[in-house]
MIKOLPA-262804 format. One line per 5 residues: their letters; for each residue x, y, z of N, C-alpha, C. Coordinates in nm, 2 decimals. Layout:
REM MIKOLPA-262804
A = X,Y,Z,X,Y,Z,X,Y,Z; ... $
REM end
This chain:
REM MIKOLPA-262804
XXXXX = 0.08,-0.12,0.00,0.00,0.00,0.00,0.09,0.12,0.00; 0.21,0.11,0.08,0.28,0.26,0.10,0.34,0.30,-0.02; 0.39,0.17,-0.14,0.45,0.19,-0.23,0.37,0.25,-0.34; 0.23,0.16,-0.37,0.12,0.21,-0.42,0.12,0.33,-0.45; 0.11,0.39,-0.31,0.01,0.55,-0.30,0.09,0.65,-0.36 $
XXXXX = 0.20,0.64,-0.40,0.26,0.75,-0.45,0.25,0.72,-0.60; 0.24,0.60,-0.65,0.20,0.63,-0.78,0.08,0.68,-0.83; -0.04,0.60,-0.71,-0.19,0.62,-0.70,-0.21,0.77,-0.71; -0.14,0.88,-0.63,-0.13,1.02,-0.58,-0.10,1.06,-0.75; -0.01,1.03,-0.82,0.04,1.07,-0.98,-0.08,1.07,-1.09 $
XXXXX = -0.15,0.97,-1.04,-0.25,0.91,-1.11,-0.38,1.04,-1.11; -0.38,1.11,-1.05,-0.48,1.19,-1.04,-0.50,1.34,-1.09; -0.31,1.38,-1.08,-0.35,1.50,-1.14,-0.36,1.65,-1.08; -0.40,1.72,-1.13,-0.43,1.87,-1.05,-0.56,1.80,-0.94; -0.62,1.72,-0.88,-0.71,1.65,-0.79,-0.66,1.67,-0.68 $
XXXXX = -0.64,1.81,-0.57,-0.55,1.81,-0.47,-0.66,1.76,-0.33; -0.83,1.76,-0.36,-0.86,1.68,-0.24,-0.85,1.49,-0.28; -0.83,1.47,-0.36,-0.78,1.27,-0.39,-0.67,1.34,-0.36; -0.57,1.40,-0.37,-0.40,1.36,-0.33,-0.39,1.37,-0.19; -0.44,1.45,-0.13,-0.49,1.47,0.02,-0.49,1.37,0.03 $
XXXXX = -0.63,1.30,-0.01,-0.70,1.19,0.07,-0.60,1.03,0.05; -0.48,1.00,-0.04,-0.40,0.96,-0.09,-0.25,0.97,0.04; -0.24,1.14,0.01,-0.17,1.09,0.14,-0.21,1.09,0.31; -0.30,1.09,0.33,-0.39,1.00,0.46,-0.38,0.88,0.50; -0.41,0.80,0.38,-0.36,0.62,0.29,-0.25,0.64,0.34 $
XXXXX = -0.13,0.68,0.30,-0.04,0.62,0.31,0.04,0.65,0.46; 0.00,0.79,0.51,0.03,0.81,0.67,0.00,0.68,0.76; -0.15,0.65,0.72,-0.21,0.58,0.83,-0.12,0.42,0.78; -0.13,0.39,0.62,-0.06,0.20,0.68,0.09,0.26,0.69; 0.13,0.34,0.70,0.29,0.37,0.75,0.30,0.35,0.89 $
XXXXX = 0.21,0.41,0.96,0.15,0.37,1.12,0.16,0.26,1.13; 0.03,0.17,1.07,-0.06,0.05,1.08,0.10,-0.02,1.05; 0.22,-0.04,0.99,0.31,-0.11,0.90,0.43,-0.08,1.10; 0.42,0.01,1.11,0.52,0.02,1.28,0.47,-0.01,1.37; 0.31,-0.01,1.40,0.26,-0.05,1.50,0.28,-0.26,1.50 $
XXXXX = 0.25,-0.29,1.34,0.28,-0.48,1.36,0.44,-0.48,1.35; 0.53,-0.38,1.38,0.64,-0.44,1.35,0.67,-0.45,1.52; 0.59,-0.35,1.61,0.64,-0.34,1.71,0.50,-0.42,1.81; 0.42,-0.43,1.79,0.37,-0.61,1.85,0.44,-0.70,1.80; 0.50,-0.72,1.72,0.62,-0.83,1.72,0.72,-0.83,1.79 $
XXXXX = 0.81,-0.75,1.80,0.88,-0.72,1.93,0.87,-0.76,2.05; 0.73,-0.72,2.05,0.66,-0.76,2.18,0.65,-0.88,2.26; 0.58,-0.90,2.15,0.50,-1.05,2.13,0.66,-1.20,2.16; 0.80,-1.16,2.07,0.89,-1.23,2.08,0.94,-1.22,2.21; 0.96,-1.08,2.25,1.02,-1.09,2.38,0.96,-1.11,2.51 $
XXXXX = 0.86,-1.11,2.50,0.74,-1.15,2.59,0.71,-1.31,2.58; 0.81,-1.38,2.54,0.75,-1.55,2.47,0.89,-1.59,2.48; 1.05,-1.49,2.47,1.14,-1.53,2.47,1.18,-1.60,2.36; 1.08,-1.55,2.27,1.18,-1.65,2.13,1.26,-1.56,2.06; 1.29,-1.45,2.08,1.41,-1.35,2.07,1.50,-1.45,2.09 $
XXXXX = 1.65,-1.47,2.02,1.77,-1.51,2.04,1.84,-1.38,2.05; 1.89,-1.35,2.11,2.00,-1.25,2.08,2.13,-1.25,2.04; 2.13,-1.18,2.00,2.33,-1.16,1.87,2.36,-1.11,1.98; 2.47,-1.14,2.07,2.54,-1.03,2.18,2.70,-0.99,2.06; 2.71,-0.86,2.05,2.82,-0.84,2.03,2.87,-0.69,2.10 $
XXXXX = 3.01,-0.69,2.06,3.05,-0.52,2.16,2.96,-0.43,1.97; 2.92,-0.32,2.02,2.86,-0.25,1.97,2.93,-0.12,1.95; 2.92,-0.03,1.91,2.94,0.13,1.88,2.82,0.19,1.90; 2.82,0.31,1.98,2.67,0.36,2.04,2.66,0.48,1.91; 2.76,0.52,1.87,2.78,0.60,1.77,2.68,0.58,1.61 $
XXXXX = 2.79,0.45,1.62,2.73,0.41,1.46,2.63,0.35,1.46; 2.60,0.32,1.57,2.44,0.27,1.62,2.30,0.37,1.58; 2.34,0.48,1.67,2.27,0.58,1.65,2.25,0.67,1.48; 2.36,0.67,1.45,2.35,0.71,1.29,2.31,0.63,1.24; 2.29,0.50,1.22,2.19,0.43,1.16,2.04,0.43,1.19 $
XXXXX = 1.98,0.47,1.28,1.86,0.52,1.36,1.87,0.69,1.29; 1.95,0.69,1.32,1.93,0.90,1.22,1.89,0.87,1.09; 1.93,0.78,1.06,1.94,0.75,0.89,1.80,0.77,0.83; 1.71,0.66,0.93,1.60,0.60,0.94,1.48,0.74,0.95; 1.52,0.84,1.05,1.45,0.92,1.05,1.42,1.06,1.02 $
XXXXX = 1.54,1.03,0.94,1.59,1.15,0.92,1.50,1.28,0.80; 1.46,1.20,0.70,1.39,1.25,0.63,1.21,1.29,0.70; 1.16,1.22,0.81,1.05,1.27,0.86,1.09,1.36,0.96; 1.20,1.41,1.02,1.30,1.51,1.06,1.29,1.66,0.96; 1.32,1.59,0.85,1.33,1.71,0.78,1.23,1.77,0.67 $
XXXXX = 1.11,1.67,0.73,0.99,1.71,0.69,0.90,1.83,0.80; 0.98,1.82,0.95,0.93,1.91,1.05,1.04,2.00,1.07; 1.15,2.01,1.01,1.27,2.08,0.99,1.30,2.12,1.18; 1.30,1.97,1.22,1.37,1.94,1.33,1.55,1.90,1.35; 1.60,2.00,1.39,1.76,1.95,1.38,1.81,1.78,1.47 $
XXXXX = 1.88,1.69,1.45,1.90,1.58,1.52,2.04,1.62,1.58; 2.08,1.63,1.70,2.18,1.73,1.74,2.26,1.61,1.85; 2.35,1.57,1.80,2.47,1.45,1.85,2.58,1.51,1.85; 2.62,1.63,1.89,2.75,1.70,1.93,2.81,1.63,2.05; 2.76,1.57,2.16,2.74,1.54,2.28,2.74,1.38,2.29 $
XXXXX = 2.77,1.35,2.17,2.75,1.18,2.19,2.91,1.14,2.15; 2.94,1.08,2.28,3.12,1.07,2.29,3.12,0.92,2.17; 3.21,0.98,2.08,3.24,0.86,1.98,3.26,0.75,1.97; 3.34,0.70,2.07,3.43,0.57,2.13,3.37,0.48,2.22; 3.24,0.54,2.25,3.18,0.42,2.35,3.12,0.30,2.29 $
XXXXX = 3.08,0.21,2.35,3.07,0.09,2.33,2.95,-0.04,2.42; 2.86,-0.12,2.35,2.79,-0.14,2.46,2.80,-0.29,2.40; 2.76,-0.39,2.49,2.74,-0.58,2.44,2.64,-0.54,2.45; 2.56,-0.60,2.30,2.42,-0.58,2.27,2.37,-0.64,2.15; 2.24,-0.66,2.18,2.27,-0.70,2.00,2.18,-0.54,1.92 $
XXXXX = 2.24,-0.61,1.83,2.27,-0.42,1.72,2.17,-0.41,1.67; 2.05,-0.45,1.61,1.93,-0.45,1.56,1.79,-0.43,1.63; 1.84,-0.48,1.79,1.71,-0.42,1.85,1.73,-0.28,1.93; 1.87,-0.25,1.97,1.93,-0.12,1.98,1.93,0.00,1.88; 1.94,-0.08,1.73,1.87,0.07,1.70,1.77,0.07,1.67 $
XXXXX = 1.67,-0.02,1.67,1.52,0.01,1.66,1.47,0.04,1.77; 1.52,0.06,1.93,1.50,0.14,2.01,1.56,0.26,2.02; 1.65,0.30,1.95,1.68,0.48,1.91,1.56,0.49,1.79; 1.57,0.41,1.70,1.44,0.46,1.59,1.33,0.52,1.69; 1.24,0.43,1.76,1.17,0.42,1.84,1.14,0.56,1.89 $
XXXXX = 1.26,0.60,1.97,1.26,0.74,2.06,1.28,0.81,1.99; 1.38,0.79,1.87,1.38,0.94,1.75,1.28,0.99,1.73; 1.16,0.89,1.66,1.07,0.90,1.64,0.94,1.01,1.70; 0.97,0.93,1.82,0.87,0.98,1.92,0.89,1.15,1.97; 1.04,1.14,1.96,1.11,1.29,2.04,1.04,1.38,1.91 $
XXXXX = 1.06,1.33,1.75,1.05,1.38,1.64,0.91,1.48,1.59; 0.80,1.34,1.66,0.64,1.39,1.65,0.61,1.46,1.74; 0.63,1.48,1.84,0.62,1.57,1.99,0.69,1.65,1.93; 0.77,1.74,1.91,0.84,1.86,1.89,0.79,1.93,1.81; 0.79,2.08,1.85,0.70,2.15,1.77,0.80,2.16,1.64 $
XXXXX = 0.77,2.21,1.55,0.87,2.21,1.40,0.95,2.31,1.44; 1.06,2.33,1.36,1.15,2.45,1.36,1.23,2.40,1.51; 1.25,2.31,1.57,1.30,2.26,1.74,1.45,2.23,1.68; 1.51,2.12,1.82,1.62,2.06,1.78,1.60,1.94,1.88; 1.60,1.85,1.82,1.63,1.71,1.91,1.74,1.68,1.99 $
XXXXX = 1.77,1.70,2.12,1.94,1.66,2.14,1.96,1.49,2.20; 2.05,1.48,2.14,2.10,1.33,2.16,2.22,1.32,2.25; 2.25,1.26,2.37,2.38,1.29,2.46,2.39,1.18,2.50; 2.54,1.11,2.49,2.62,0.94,2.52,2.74,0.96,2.61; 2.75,0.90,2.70,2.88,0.93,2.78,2.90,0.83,2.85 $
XXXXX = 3.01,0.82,2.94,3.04,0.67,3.01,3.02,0.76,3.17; 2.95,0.71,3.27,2.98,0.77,3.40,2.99,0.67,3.51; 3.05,0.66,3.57,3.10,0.56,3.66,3.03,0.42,3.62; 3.13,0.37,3.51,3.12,0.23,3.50,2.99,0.21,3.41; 2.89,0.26,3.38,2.80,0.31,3.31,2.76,0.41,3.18 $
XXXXX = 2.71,0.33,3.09,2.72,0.43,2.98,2.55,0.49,2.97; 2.59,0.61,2.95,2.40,0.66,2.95,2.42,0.71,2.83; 2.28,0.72,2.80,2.19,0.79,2.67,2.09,0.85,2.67; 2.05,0.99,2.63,1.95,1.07,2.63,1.93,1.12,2.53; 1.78,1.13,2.49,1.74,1.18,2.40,1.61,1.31,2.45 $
XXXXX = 1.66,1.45,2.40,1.56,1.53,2.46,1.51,1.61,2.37; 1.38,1.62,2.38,1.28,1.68,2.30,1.20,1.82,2.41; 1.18,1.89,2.27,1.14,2.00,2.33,1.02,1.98,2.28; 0.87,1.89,2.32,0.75,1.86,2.25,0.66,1.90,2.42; 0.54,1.86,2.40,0.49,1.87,2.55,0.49,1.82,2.64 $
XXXXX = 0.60,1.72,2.67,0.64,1.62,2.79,0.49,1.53,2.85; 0.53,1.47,2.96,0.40,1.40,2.98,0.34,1.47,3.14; 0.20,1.41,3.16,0.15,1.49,3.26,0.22,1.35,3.37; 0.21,1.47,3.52,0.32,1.38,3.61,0.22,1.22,3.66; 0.09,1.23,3.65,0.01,1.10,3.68,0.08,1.00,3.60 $
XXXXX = 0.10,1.03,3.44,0.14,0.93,3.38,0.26,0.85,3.34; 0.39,0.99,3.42,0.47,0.87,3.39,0.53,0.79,3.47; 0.51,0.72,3.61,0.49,0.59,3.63,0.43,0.47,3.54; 0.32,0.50,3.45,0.26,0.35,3.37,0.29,0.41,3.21; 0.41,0.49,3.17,0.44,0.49,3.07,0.46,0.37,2.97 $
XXXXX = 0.58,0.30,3.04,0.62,0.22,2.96,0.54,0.05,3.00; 0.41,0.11,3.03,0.35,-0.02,3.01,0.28,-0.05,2.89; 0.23,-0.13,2.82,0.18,-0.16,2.69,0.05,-0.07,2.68; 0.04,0.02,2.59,-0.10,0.12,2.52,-0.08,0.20,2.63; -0.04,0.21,2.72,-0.03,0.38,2.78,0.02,0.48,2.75 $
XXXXX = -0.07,0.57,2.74,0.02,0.72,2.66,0.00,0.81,2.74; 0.05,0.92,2.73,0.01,1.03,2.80,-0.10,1.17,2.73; -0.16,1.20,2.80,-0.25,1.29,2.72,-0.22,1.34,2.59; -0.10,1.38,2.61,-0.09,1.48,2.50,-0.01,1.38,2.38; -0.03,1.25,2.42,0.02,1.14,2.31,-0.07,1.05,2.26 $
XXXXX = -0.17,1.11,2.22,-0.30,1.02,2.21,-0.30,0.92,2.10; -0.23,0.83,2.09,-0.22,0.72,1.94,-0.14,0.61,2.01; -0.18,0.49,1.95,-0.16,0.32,2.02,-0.01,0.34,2.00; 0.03,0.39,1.89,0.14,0.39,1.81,0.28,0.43,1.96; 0.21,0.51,2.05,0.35,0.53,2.12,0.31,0.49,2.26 $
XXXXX = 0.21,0.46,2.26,0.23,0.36,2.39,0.29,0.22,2.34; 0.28,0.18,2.25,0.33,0.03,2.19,0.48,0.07,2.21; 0.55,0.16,2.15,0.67,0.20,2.11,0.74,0.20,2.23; 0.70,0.29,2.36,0.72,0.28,2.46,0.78,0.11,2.55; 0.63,0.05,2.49,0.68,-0.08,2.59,0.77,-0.15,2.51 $
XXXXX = 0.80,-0.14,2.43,0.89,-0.22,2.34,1.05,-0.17,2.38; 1.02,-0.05,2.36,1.17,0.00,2.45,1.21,-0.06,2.54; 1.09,-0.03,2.63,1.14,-0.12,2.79,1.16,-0.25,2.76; 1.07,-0.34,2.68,1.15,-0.51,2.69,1.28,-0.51,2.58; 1.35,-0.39,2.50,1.48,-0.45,2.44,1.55,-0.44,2.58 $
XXXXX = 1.50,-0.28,2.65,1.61,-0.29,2.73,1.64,-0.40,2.85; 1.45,-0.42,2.87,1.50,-0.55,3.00,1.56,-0.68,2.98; 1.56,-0.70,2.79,1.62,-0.81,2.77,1.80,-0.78,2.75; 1.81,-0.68,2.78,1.96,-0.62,2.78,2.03,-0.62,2.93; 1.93,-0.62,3.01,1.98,-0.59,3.17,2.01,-0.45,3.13 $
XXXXX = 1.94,-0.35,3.12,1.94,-0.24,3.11,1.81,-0.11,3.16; 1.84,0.00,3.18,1.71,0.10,3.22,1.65,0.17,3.13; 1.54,0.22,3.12,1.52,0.30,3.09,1.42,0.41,3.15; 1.44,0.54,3.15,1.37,0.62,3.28,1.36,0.75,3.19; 1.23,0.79,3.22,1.17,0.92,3.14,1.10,1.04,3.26 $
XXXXX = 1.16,1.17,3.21,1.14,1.27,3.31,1.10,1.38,3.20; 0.99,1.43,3.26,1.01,1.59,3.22,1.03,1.70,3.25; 1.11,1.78,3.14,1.20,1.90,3.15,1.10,1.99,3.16; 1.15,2.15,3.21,1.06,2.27,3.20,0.98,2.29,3.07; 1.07,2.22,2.98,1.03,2.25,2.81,1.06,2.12,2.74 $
XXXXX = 0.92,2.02,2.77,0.92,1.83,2.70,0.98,1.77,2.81; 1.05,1.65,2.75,1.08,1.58,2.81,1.22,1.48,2.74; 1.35,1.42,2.89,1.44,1.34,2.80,1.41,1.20,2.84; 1.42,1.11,2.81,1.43,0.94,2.75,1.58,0.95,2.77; 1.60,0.85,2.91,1.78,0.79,2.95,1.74,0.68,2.95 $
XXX = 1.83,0.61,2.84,1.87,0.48,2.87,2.01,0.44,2.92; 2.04,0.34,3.05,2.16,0.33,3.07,2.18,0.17,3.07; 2.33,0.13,3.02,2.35,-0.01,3.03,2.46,-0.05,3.12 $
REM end
């Protein structure tokens, strides 16, 4: 369907309420296409039929592959992705595919919450023995009731009203729990940052 719609959209012409209505089509199974990728996630690591790849990782080149990913709906809200702050050399045992589809994940999220014209900051460092990761968005953070049952499956916070990031949410938390890892979300005067530490 996503490939479809853009020829479907061609097909019409000066028709700007069908192109509209064309790209709606394709917003929504672009949704509907992350939401089944991330009930699978779920669904595996919740069943343990996840194997994991453990290898030493690069949090760097990890992360630029998750930029890669979102970069263009980034610069469709002419949101900057801002990794000055992400020390180059670190390193995590992990396996590398569900690590960056949990930076996808939060890019994502930081991406749609932020008003346009923003900057996303991304920050990686080693602190006693521990490597953290933040990602902070300047979008409307969450109200303080909700984030204790954040990262439970379909919980959102008000101002996150779509299955799409409550799902996203719990998926984070089971790469990270299957990592022996945290993850803890606070909000700032202005949004909120997503630390993950391993």
């Amino acid at each position: 369907i996503i490939g479809a719609s853009y020829f479907l959209k061609e097909s019409f012409g000066d028709d700007e309420e069908m192109k509209d209505f064309v790209d709606m089509l394709a917003i929504s199974s672009d949704r509907l296409e992350k939401i089944s990728c991330l009930a699978l996630i779920i669904t595996e690591l919740q069943a343990n039929r996840k194997k994991l790849t453990i290898n030493e990782e690069n949090i760097f080149e990890m992360l630029s592959m998750a930029i890669d990913t979102t970069k263009n709906y980034a610069m469709e809200r002419n949101i900057t992705l801002d990794t000055d702050d992400v020390v180059r050399n670190l390193e995590i045992t992990s396996e590398r595919m569900l690590i960056i589809k949990a930076f996808e994940i939060l890019l994502d999220n930081a991406i749609r919450y932020s008003p346009e014209n923003e900057t996303v900051k991304i920050r990686a460092w080693k602190e006693n023995d521990k490597i953290r990761i933040e990602i902070i968005d300047n979008g409307p953070g969450f109200p303080k009731e909700k984030l204790k049952d954040l990262l439970k499956p379909f919980e959102i916070g008000a101002e996150h009203e779509d299955s799409h990031s409550g799902l996203s949410l719990s998926a984070v938390k089971m790469i990270m729990d299957s990592h022996n890892a945290e993850i803890n979300i606070m909000n700032n005067e202005a949004g909120a940052t997503v630390s993950l530490v391993f």
